[in-house]
C-alpha positions as a Markdown table, in Angstrom:
| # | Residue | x | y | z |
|---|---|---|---|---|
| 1 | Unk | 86.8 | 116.4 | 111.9 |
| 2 | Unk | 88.9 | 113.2 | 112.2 |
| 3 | Unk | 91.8 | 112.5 | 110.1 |
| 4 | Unk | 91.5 | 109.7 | 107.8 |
| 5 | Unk | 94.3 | 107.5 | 109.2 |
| 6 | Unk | 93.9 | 104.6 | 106.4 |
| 7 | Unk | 96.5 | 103.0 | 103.6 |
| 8 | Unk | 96.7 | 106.1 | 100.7 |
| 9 | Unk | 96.8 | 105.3 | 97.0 |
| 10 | Unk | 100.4 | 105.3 | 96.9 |
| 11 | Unk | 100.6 | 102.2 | 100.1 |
| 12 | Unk | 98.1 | 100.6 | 98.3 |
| 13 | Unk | 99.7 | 100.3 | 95.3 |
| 14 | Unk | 102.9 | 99.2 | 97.0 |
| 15 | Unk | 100.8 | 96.3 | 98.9 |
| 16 | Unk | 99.6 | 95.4 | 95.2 |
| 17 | Unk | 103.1 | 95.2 | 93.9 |
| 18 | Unk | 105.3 | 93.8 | 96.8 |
| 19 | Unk | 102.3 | 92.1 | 98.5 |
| 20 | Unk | 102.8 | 93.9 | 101.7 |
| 21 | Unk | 102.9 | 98.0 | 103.0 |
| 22 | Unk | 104.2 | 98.9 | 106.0 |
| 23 | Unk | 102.3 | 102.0 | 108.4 |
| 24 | Unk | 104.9 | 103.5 | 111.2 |
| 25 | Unk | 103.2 | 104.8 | 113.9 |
| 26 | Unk | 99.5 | 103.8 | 112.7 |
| 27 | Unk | 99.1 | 103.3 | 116.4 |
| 28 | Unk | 100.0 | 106.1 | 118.9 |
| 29 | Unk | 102.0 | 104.9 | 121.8 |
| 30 | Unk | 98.9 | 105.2 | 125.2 |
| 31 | Unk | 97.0 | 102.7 | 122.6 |
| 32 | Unk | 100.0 | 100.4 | 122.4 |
| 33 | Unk | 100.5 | 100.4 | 126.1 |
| 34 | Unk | 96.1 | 99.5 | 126.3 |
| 35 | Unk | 97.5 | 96.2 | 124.2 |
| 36 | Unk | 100.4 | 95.4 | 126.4 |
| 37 | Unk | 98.5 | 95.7 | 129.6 |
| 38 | Unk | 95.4 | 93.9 | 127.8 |
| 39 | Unk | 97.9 | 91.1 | 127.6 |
| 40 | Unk | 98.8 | 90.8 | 130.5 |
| 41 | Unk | 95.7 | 91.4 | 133.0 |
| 42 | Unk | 92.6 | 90.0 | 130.6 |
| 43 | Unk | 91.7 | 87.0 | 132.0 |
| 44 | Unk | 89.8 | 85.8 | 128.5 |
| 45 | Unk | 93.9 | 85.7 | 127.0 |
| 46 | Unk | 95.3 | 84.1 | 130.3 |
| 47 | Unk | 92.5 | 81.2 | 130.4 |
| 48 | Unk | 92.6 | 80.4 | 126.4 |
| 49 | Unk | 96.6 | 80.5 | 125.6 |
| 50 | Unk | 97.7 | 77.5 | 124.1 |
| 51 | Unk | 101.4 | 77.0 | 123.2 |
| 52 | Unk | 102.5 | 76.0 | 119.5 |
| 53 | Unk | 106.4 | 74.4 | 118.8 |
| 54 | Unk | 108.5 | 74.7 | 116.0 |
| 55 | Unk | 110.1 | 72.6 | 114.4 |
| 56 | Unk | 113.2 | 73.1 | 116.7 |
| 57 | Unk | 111.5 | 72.6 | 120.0 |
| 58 | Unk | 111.0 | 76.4 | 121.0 |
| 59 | Unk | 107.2 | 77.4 | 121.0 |
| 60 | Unk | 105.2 | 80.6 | 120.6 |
| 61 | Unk | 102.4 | 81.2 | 122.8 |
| 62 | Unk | 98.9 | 82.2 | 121.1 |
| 63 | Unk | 95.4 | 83.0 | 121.6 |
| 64 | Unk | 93.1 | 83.4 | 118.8 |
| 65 | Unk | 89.2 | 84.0 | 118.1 |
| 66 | Unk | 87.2 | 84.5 | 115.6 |
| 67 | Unk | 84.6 | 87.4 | 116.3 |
| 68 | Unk | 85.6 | 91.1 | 117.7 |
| 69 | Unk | 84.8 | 92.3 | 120.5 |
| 70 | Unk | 84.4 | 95.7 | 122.8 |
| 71 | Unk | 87.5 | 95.2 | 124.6 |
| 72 | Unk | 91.1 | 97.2 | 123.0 |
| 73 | Unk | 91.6 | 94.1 | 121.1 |
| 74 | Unk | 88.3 | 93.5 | 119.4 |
| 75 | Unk | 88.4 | 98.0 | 119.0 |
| 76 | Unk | 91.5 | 98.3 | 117.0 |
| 77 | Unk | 90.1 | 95.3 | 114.7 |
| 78 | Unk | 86.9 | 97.4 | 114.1 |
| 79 | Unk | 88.9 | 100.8 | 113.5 |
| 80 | Unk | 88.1 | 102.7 | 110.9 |
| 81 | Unk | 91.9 | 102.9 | 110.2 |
| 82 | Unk | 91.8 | 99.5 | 109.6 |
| 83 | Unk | 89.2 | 98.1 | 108.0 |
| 84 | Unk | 89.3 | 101.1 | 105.4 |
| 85 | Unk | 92.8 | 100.4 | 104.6 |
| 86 | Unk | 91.6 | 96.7 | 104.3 |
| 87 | Unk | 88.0 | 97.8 | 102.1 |
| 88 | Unk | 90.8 | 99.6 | 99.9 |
| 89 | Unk | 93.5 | 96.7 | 99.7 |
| 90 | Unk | 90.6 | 94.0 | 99.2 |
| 91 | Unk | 88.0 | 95.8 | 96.8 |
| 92 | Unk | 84.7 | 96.1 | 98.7 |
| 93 | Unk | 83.6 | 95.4 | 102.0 |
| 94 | Unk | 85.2 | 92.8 | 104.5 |
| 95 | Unk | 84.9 | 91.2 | 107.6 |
| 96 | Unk | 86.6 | 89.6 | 110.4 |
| 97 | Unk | 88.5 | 86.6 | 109.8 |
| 98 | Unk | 90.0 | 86.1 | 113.5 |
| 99 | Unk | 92.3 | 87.7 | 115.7 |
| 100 | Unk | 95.4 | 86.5 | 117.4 |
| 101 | Unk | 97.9 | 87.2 | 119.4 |
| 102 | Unk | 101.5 | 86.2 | 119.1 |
| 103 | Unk | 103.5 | 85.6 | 122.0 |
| 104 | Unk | 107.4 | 85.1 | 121.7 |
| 105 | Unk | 109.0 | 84.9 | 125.1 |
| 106 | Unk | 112.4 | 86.0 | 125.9 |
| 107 | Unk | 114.9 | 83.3 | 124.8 |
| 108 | Unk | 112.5 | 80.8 | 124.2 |
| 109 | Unk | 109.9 | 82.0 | 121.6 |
| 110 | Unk | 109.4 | 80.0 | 119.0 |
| 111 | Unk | 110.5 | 80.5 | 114.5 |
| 112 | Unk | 107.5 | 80.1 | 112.5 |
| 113 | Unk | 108.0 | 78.3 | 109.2 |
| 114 | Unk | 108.0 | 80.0 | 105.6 |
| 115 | Unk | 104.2 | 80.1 | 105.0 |
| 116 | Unk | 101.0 | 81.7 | 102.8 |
| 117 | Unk | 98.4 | 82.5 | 105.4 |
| 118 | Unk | 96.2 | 81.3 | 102.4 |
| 119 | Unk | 98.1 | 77.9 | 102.6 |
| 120 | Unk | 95.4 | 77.0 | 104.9 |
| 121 | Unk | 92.7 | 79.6 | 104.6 |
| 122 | Unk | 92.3 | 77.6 | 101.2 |
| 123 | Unk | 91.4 | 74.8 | 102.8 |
| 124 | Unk | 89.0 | 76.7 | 105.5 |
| 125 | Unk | 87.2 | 76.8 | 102.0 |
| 126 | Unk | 87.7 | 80.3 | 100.5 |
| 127 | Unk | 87.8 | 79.9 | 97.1 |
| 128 | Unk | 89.4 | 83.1 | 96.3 |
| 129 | Unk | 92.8 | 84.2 | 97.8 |
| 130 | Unk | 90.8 | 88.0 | 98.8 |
| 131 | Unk | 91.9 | 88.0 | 102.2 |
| 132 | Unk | 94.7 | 89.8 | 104.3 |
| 133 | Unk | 96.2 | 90.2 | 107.3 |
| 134 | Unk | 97.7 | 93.5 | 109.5 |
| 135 | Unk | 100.6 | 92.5 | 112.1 |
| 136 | Unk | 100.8 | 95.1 | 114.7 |
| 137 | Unk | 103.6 | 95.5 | 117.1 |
| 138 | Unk | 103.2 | 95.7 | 120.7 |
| 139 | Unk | 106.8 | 95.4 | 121.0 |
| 140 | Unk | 109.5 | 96.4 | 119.2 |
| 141 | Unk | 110.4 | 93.9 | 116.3 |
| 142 | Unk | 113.8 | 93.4 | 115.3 |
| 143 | Unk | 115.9 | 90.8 | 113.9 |
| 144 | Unk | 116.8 | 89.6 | 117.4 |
| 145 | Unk | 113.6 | 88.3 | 118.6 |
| 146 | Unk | 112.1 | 87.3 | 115.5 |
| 147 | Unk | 110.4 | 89.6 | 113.6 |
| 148 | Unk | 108.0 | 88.7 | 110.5 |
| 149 | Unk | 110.3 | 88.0 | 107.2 |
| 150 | Unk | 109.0 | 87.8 | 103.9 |
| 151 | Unk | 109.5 | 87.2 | 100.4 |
| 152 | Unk | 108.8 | 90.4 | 98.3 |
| 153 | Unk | 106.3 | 90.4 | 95.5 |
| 154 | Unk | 105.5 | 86.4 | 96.5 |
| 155 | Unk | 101.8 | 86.9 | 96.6 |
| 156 | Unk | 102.5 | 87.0 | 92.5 |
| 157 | Unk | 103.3 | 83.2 | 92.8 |
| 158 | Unk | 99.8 | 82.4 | 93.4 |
| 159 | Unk | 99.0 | 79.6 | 96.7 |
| 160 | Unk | 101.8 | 76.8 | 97.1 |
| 161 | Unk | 101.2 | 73.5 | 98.5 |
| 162 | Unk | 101.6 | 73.3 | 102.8 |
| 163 | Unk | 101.7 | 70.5 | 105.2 |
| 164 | Unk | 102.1 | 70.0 | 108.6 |
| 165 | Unk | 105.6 | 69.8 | 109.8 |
| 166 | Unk | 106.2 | 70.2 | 113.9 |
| 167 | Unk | 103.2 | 71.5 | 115.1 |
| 168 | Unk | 102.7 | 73.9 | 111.9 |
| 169 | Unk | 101.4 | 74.3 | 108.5 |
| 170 | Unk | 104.6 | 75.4 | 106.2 |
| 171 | Unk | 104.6 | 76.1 | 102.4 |
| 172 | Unk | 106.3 | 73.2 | 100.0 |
| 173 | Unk | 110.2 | 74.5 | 100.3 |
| 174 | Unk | 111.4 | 73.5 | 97.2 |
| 175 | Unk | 109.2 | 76.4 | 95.5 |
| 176 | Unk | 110.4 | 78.5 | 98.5 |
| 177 | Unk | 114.0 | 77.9 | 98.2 |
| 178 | Unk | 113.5 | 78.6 | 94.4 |
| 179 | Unk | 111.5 | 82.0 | 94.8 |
| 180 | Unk | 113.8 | 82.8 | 97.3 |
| 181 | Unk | 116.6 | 83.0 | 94.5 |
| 182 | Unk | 114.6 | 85.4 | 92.9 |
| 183 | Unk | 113.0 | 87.4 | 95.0 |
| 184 | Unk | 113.9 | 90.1 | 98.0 |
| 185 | Unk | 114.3 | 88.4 | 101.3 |
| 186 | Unk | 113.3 | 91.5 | 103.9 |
| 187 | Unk | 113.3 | 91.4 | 107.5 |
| 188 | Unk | 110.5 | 93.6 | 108.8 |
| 189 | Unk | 111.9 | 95.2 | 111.8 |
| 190 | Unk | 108.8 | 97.4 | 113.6 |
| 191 | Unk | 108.7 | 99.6 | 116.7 |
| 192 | Unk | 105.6 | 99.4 | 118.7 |
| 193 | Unk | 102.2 | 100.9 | 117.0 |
| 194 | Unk | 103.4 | 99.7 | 113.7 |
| 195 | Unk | 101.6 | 98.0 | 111.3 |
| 196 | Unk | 102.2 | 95.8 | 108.6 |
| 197 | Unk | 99.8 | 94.9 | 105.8 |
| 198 | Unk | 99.7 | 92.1 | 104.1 |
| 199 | Unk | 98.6 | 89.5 | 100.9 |
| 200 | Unk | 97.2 | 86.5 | 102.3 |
| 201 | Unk | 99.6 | 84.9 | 99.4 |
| 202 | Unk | 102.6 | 86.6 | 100.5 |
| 203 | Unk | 105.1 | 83.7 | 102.1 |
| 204 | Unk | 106.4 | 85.3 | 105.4 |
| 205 | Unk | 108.2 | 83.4 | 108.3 |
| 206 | Unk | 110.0 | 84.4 | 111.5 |
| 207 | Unk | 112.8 | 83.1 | 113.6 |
| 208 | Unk | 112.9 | 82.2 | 117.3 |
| 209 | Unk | 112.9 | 85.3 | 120.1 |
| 210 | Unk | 117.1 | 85.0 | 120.9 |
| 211 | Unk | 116.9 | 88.0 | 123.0 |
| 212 | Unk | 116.0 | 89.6 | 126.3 |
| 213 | Unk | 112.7 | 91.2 | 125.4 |
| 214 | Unk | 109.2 | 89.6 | 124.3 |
| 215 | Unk | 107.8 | 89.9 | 120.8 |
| 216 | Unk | 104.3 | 89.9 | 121.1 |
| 217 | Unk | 102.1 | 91.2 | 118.3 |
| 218 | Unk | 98.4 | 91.6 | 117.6 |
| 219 | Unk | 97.5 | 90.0 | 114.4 |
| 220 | Unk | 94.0 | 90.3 | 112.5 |
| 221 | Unk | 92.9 | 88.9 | 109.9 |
| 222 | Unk | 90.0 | 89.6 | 107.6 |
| 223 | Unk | 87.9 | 88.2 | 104.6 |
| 224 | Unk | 86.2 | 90.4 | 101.4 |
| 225 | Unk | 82.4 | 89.3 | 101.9 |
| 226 | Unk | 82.2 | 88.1 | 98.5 |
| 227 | Unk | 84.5 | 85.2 | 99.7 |
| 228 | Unk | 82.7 | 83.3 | 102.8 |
| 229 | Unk | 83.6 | 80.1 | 102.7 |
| 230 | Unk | 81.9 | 77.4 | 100.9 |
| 231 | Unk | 81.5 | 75.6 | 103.9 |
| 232 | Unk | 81.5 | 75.5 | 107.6 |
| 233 | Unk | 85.1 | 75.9 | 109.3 |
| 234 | Unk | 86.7 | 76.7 | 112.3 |
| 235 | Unk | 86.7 | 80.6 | 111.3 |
| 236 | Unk | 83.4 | 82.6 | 110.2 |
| 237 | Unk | 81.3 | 82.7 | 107.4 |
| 238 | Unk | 80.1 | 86.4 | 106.5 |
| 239 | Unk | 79.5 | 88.3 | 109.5 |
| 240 | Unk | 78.8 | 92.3 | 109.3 |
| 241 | Unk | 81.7 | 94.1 | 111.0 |
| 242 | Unk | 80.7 | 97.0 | 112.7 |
| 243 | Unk | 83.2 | 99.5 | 112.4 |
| 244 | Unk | 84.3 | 102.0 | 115.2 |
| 245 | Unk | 86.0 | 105.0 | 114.9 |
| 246 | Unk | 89.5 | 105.5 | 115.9 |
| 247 | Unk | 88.8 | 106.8 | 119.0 |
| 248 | Unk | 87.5 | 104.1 | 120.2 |
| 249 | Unk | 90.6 | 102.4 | 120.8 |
| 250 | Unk | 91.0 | 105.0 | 123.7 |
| 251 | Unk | 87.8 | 104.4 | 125.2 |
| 252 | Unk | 87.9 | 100.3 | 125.2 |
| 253 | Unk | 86.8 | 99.2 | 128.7 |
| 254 | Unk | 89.2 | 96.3 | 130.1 |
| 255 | Unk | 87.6 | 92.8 | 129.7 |
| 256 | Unk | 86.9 | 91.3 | 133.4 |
| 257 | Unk | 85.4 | 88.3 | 131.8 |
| 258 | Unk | 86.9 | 84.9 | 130.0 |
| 259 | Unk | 83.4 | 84.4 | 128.5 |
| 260 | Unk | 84.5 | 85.3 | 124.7 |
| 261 | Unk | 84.2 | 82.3 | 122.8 |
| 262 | Unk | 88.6 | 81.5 | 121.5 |
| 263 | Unk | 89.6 | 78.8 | 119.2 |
| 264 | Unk | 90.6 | 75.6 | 121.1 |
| 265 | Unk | 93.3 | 73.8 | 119.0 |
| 266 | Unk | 92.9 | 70.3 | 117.9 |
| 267 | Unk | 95.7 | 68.0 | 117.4 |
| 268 | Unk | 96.6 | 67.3 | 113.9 |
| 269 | Unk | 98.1 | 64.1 | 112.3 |
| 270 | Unk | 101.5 | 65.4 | 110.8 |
| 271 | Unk | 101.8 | 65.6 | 106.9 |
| 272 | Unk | 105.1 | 65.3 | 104.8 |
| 273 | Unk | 105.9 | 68.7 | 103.2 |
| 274 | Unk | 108.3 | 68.5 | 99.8 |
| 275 | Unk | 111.6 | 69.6 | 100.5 |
């Protein structure tokens, strides 16, 4: 029988209270190194990388899509592991939101500015904020090359105001400075195969990659069903996910194909953010 490798009552009432849990070694380490060569010989992530500045001129590489599918990437978002931790975090059943990957190159990788994922998910047309994301490390995370900060227990503040600012979409920083004086600042440092869950509301950031090493993470994102969008975006409306068990992961056949269908970035009119 396989063990059940999802969130237990005691992480999910730590994501519920802090707005984030944190799973070591949710992934063993032959599935992270399926990832790390996934991202560097699939020719669907080489043909639809796009780059993405900060405000500081340093830029993170990304590649994102909407829909899973049967390659490692598209298997670890089906996992049972996951999407029962995110049926247990979210209340019912979910679906896929989009994927992406996260690419901070040595010395150059970009900072991403203090944000709420539902900042623009909002305005993608969710009404409600039942949505959450899991931020798996291919690569060690530290401090160094700009691992994911955030601000504990801000999913309690409810969805601030964002605007576009160099390329991204960052939260109004007046209310972040002043949560920030009252609320736990954590850097979360992860080896490779962890995971981090968390609160679409929950204001994270991260700084540039200042050291030798990449940073790259897989990121995916999902949606309760009850909450499809109100309209047609650039990300899904309801979409039955078909979950996989774990050991699927293992048994993902390398993509030879750039025919899966990848967001395509437009270019955006900047907006003024308070602050």
């Amino acid at each position: 029988m396989t063990a059940d490798l999802s969130l237990t009552a005691a992480e999910i009432a730590a994501f519920h209270r802090d707005g984030y849990v944190l799973r070591r070694r949710l992934f063993a380490p032959d599935e992270v190194a399926m990832l790390s060569d996934a991202i560097v010989n699939d020719p669907a992530i080489a043909k639809n990388t796009y780059v993405r500045p900060d405000s500081k001129g340093a830029s993170t590489e990304l590649a994102l899509w909407n829909h899973p599918g049967d390659d490692v990437f598209g298997a670890v978002a089906r996992s049972a592991r996951i999407v029962d931790s995110m049926e247990k975090l979210l209340g019912g059943e979910v679906y896929h939101w989009h994927s992406k990957l996260t690419m901070k190159r040595p010395k150059v990788g970009g900072a991403w500015d203090w944000h709420q994922d539902y900042g623009y998910w909002y305005k993608n047309g969710c009404l409600f904020p039942d949505m959450a994301s899991v931020f798996i490390s291919v690569d060690p995370s530290t401090r160094e090359n700009g691992c994911l900060e955030v601000l504990k227990g801000s999913h309690l503040l409810g969805r601030l105001e964002h605007g576009v600012v160099g390329g991204q979409v960052g939260a109004d920083m007046e209310r972040v400075e002043a949560a920030m004086k009252v609320l736990e600042h954590v850097y979360v440092e992860q080896a490779p195969g962890d995971a981090l869950f968390f609160h679409a509301n929950t204001l994270h950031t991260s700084g540039q990659n200042r050291s030798d090493r990449s940073r790259n993470v897989l990121l995916c994102c999902y949606n309760a069903a009850r909450n499809s969008p109100i309209r047609e975006t650039s990300h899904p409306s309801y979409t039955k996910l078909h979950k996989l068990p774990d050991e699927a992961v293992r048994a993902a056949v390398p993509r030879t194909t750039a025919n899966q269908d990848f967001y395509k970035p437009v270019p955006r009119m900047p907006e003024p953010v308070k602050g």
